[in-house]
TORKOLVEX-342464 format. One record per residue: residue in three letters; x, y, z of N, C-alpha, C, O in turn. Coordinates in steps of 0.1 Angstrom, whole numbers, plus 5000, padded with zeros to 4 digits. Atoms other than C-alpha are relative to their C-alpha. Layout:
N
ALAXYZXYZXYZXYZ...
//
This chain:
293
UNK500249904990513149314726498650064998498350114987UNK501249935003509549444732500050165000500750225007UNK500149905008508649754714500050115010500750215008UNK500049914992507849924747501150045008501250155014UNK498849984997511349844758500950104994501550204999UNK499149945014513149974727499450135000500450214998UNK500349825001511050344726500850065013500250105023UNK499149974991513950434748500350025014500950115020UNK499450004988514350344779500649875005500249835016UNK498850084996516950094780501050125010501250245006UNK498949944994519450224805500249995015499849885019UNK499850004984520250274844498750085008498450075020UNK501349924992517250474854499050014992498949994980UNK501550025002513850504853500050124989500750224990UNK499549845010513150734820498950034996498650114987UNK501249995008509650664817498950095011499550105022UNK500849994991506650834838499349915002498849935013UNK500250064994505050534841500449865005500449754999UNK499350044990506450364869500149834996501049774990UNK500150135003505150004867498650004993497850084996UNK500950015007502549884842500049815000500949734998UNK500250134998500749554845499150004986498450094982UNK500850015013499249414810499149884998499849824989UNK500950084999496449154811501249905009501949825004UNK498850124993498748974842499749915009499749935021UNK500050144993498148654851500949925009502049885006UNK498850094993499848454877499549855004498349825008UNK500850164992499648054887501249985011502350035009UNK498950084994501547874916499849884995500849814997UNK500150145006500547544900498749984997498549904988UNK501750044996496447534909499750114999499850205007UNK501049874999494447784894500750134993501650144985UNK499349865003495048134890500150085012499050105017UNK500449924990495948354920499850154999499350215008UNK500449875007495748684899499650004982500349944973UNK500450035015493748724865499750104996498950185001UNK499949915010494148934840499850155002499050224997UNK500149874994494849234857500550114994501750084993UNK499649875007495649564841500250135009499250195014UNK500249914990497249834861501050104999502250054998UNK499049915005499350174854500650075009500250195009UNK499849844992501150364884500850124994501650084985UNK499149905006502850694874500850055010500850025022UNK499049904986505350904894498850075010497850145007UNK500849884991503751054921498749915000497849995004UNK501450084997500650794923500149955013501149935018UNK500250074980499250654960498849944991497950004985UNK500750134999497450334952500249935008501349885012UNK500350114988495550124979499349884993498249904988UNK500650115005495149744967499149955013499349975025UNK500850034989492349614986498849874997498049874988UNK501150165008490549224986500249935016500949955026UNK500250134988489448955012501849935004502849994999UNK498850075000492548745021500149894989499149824987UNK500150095011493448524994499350064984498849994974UNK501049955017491848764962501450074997501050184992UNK499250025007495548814952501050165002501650234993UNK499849894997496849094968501650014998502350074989UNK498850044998500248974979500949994987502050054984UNK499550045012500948834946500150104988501050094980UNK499849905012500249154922501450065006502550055000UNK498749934994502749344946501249934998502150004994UNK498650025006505549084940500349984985501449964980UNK499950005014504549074904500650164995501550174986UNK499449845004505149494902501350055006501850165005UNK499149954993508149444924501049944991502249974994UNK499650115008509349194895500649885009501549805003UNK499950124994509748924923499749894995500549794996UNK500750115006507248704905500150054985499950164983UNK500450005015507348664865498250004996497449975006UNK501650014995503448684855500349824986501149794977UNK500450125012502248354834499550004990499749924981UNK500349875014500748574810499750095003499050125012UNK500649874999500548914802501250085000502150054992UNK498549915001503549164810499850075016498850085023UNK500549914986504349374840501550024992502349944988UNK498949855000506849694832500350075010499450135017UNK499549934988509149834858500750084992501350024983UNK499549955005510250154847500349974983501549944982UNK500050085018510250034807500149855003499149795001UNK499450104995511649724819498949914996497849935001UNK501150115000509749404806500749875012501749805010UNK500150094989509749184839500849824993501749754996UNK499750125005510148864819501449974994502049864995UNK498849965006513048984801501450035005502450024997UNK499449934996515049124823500649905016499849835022UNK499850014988516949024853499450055012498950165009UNK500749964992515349084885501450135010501050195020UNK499149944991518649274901500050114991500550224996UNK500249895006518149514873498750085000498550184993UNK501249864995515149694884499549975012498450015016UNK500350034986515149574918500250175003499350225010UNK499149844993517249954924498750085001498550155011UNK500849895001513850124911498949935014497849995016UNK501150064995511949894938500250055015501450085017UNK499950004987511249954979498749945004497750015004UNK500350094999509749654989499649935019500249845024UNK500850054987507749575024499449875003498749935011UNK499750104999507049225030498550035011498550145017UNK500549984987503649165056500650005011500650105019UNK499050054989505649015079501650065002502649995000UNK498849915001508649325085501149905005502349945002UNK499250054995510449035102501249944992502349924996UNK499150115007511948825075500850074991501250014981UNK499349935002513749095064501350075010502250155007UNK499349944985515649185098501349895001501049775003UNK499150095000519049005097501750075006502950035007UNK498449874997521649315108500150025017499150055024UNK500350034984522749305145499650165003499450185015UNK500549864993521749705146499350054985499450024973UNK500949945007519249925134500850054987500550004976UNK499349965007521850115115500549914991500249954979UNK500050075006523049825099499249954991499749914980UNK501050045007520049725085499650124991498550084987UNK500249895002519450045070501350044987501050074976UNK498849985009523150085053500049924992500249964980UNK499550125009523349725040498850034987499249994976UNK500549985010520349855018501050114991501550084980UNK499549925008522050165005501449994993501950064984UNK498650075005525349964999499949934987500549944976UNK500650075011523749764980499250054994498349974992UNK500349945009522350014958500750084995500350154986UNK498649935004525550174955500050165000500450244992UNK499249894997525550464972500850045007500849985018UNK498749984995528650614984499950025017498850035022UNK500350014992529450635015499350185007498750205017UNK500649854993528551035022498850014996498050095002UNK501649995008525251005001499449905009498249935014UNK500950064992524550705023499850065015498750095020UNK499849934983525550835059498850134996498150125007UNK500449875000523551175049498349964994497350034997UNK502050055001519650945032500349955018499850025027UNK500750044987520050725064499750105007498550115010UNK500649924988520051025089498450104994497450125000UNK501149985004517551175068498449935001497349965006UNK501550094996514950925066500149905014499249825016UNK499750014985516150815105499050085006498350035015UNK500149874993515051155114498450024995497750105002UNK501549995007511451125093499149945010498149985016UNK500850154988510750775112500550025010501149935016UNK499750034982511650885144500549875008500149815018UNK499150124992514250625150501349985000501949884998UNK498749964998517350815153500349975012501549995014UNK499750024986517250725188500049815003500649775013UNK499750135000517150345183500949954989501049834990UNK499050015007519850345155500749905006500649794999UNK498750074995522550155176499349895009500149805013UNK500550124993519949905194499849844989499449854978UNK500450105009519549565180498149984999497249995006UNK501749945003516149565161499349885003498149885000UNK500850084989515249215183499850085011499350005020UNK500749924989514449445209499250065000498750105010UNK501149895001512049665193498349964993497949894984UNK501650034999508249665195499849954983500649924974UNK500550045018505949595161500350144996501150154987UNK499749875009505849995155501050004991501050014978UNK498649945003509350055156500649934988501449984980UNK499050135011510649735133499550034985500250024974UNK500949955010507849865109500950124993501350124982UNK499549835002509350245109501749914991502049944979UNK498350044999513250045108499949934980500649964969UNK500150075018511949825073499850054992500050014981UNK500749935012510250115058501050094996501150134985UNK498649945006513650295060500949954992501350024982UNK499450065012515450045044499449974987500149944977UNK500749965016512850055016500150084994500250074982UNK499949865011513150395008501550125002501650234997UNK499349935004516450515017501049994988502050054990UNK499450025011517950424981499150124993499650174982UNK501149915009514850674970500049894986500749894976UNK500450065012513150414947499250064993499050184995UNK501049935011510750504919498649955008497750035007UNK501150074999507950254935500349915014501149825015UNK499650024990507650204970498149895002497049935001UNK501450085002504949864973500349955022501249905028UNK500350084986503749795011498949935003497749965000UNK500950115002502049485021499550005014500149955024UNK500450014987499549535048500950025015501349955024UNK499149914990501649785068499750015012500649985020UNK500750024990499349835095499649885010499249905021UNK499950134991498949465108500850025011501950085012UNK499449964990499449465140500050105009500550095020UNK500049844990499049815154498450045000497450024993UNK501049934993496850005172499450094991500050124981UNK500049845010495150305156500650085001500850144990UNK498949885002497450555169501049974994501650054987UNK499050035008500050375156499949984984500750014975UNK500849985018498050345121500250094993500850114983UNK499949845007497450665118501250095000501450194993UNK498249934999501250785127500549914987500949974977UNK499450065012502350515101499350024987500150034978UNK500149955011500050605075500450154993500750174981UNK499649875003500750985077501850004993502350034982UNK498250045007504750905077499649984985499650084976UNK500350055012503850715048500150114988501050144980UNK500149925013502450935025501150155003501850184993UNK499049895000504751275039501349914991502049964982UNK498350045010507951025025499350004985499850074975UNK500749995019505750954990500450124994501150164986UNK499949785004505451344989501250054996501450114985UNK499149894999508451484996501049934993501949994986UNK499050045014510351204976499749934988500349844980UNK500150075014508651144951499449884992499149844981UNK500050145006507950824953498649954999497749985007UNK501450015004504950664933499749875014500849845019UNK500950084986503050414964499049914996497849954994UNK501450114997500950074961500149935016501149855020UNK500350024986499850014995498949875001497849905001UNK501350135003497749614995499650045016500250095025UNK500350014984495949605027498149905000497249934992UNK501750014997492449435037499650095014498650045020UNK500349914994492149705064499250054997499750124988UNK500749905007489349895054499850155013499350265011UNK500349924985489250085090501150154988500750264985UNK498849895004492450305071499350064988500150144983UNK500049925014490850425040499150135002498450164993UNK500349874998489650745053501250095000501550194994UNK498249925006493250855056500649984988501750034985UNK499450015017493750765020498650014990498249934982UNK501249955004490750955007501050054981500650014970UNK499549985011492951084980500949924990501549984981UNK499750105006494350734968499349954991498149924993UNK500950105009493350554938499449845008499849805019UNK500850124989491450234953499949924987499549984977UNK499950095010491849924931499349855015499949825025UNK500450124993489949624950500149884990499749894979UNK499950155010490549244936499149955009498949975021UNK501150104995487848964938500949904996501549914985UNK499650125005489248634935501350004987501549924978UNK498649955011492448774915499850064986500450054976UNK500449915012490449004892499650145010499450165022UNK500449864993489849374894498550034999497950034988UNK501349974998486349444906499750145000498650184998UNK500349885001486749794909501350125004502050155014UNK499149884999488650084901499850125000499050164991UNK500849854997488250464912500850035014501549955021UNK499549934988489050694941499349945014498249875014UNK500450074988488750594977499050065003498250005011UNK501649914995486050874981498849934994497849935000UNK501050004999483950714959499449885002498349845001UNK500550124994484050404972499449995013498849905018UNK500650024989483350515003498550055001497850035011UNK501249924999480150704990499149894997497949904998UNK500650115006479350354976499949895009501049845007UNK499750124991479150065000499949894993500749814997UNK499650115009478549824972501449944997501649824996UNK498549985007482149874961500549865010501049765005UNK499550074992482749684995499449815000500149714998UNK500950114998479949415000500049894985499849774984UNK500350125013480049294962501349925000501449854991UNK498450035006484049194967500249905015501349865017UNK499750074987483449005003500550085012501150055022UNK499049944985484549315025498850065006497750045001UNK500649954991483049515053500150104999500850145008UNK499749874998482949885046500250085013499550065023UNK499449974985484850075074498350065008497250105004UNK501149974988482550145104499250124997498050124994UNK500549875002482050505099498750014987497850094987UNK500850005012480150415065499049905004498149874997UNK501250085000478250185079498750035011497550005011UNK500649874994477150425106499150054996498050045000UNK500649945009476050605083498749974995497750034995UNK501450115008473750345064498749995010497549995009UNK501750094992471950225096499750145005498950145014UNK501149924994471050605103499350074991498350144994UNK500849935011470150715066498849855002497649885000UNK501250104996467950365073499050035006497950035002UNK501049964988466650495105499250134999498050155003UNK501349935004465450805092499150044992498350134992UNK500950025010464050665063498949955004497950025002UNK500750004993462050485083498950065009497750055010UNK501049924987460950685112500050144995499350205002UNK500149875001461351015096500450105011499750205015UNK500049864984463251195127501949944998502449834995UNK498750005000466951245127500649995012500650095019UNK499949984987468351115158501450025006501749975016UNK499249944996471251275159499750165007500250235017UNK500649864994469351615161499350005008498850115010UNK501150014988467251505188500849925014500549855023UNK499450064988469951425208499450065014499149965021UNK500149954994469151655233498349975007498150015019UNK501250024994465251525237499949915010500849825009UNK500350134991464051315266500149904994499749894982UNK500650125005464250965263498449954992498249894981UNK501350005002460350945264499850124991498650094988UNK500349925009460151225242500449954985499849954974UNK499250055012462251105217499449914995499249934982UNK500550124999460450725223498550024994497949944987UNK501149995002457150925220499550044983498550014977UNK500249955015457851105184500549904984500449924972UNK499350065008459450805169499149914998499049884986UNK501150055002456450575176498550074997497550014999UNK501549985001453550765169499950004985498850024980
//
């Protein structure tokens, strides 16, 4: 048994504060490496946004911390739990688990159903379950589609319906995999808020993978871990990646709009020396006249 196992937390619940711990972790599907040697600590109460091109290994850390995937080398700890070691139905309980695609999880002919069959299957009773579902129902605003079959309902809603069954067991480590695919911004920004208020109020530590970068202004206060080609290229707060644009351009991404805004007008009035936001108000030709002379 590894050493980190045996400093006491063998047992039914999580005993450690940190949540999942990844230890130089490697993964192969047969060709290559799709994550390398990555090192990564959430604790209770952490909001981490993984963030890479498509294919720099996003998917794969998240089922490695969910202990879906074994790593090929290295370790990943769920709650003490050595991943390799351990059955996967035994720390699945501490896990709430999102999938990109919310669909291939949907198999219950009603909302409610899909929702219970999680909490059954983590063995809570039935008054503890009846009393999370309406609770986290009542969060995601989809106490009113309860009794519809969840083939009828939009991308939002199926999103809101999956993320309930993630977290009404109240896991230790709630991992979502490009959550926002698919939605609009108002719907973005309603599902990231949700998001983080359920983290909050229960606790739950949050790795969020996404190649979105449009969203990382609403996760200003997230750790920001970006992967290159299944290595970590950079770790730090999402502020100061956003103060950085490098952070983005060295890893193959696009820093969100707003920052790049930004660049082409600290450009423009490096350049011309005239700030043209404060001259909004000038004539065209006036404007035209102080910028070329």
């Amino acid at each position: 048994m590894d050493a980190y196992l045996a400093a006491g937390v063998v047992g039914s619940s999580c005993r450690v504060e940190c949540v999942a711990r990844a230890v130089d972790t490697w993964y192969s599907y047969g060709r290559g490496y799709a994550v390398k040697g990555v090192s990564l600590e959430v604790y209770e109460g952490d909001r981490v946004v993984v963030m890479g091109t498509n294919g720099a290994g996003k998917t794969t850390l998240l089922k490695l911390l969910a202990g879906m995937l074994k790593p090929s080398k290295g370790r990943v700890y769920l709650c003490g739990y050595d991943t390799r070691e351990v059955d996967e139905s035994l720390t699945a309980r501490f896990i709430g688990y999102v999938p990109q695609n919310p669909w291939l999880l949907v198999f219950n002919p009603r909302v409610i159903d899909e929702i219970a069959f999680t909490a059954k299957n983590f063995g809570l009773d039935p008054a503890e379950a009846e009393a999370s579902i309406l609770d986290v129902a009542t969060r995601l605003d989809i106490v009113h589609i309860l009794n519809r079959s969840p083939y009828t309902l939009s991308e939002g809603e199926i999103r809101r319906v999956v993320l309930a069954s993630a977290i009404v067991h109240k896991p230790k480590l709630l991992l979502l995999d490009e959550p926002t695919a698919g939605l609009d911004n108002v719907l973005k920004d309603r599902l990231i808020e949700t998001i983080k208020s359920l983290s909050r109020d229960y606790g739950v530590a949050l790795v969020l993978a996404t190649h979105d970068v449009e969203i990382l202004p609403l996760l200003r206060d997230f750790r920001l871990v970006v992967l290159r080609d299944g290595a970590v290229a950079f770790e730090g707060s999402v502020g100061e990646a956003l103060e950085n644009p490098s952070v983005f351009y060295d890893s193959g991404l696009q820093p969100p709009v707003g920052v790049r805004i930004s660049e082409k007008l600290g450009a423009y009035i490096d350049f011309y020396g005239v700030d043209p936001v404060a001259n909004l108000l000038l004539s065209r030709k006036k404007l035209r006249d102080r910028i070329c002379r």
